[in-house]
C-alpha positions in Angstrom: 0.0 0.0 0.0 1.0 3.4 -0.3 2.8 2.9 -3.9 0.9 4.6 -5.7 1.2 3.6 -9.6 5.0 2.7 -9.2 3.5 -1.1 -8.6 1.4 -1.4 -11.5 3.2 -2.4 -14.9 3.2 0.0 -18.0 0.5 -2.1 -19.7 -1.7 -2.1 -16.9 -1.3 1.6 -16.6 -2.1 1.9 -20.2 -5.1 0.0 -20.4 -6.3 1.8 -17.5 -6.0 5.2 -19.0 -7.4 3.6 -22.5 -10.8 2.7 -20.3 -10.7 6.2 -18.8 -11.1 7.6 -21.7 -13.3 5.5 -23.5 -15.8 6.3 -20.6 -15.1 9.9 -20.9 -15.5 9.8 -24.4 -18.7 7.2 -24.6 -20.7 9.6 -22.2 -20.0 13.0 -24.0 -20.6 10.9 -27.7 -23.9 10.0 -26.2 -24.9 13.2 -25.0 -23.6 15.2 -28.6 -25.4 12.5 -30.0 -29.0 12.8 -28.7 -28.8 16.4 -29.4 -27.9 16.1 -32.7 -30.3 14.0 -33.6 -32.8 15.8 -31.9 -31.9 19.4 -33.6 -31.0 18.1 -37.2 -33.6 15.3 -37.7 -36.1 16.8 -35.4 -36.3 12.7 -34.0 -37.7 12.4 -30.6 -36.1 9.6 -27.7 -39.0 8.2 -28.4 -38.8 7.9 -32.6 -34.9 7.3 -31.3 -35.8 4.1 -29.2 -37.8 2.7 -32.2 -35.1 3.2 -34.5 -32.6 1.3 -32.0 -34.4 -1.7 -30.6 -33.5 -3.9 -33.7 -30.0 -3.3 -32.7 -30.7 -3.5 -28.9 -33.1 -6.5 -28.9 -30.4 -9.4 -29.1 -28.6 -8.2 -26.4 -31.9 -8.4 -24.2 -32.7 -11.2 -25.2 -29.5 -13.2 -24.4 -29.5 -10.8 -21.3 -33.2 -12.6 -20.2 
């Protein structure tokens, strides 16, 4: 305890900083995202959540 990052190896410290910032980047890509298609398209969450349950419904489904 105490180390810090010093006892962590250079791959592990690189993966950890790739999954930082794939979550940072997910959640603002998701929020741009709605927006856009929101101002361009004029396409509600609810039109939006038609248009993705074809691509979502596998994933529940193996989920159930």
């Amino acid at each position: 305890m105490g180390k810090g990052w010093s006892g962590y190896g250079r791959e592990f410290k690189l993966l950890f900083l790739t999954w930082l910032l794939v979550g940072i980047t997910s959640g603002i890509n998701d929020t741009i995202f709605s927006n856009f298609m929101n101002e361009v398209f004029h396409i509600s969450a609810q039109v939006r959540g038609y248009l993705e349950l074809p691509r979502e419904f596998p994933g529940f489904i193996i989920a159930i």
